[in-house]
C-alpha positions as CSV (number, residue, x, y, z in Angstrom):
1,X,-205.6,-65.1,2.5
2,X,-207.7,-68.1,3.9
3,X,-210.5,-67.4,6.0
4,X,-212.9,-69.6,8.3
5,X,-216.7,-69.4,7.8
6,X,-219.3,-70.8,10.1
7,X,-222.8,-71.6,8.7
8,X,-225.6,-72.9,10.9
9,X,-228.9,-73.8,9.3
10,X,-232.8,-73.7,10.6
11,X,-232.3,-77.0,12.1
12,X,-229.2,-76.6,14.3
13,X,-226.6,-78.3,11.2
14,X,-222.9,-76.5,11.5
15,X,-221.2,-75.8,8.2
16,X,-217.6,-74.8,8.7
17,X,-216.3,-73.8,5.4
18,X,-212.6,-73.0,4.6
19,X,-211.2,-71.6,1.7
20,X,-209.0,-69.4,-0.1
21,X,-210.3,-66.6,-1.7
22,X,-207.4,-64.8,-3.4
23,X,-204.0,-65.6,-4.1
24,X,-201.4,-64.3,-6.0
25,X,-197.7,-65.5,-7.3
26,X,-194.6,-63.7,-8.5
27,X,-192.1,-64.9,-11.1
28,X,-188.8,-62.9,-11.0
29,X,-185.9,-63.2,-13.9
30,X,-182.5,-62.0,-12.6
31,X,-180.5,-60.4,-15.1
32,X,-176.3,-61.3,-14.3
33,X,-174.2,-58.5,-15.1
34,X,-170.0,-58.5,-15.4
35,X,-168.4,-55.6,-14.5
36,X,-165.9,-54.0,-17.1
37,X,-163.0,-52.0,-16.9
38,X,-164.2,-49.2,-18.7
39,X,-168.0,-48.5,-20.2
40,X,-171.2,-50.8,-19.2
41,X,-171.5,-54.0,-17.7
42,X,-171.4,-56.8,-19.8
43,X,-175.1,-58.5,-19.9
44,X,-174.7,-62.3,-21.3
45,X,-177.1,-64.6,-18.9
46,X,-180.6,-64.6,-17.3
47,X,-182.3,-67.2,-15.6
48,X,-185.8,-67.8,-13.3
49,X,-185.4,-67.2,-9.6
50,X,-188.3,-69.8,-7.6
51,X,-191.6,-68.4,-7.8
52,X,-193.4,-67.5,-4.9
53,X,-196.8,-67.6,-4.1
């Protein structure tokens, strides 16, 4: 979230500040599964999706 922020001082200066003031990421691990005839799915690699912000 980035927000805009005008400052004027006693003597007629302008300020404009910009800046972020939270952000926040996700990191995600997908889990590949194999489908088997009979019983569970078959669990044997992982890797990182992109993380996104």
């Amino acid at each position: 979230m980035s927000e805009r922020t005008m400052l004027v001082d006693a003597s007629g200066n302008r300020y404009l500040f910009d800046a972020v003031f939270s952000s926040s990421h996700a990191l995600n691990v997908k889990i590949t599964d194999h489908p088997v005839q009979t019983g569970a799915a078959v669990a044997d690699h992982a890797f990182i999706e992109p993380e996104t912000v």
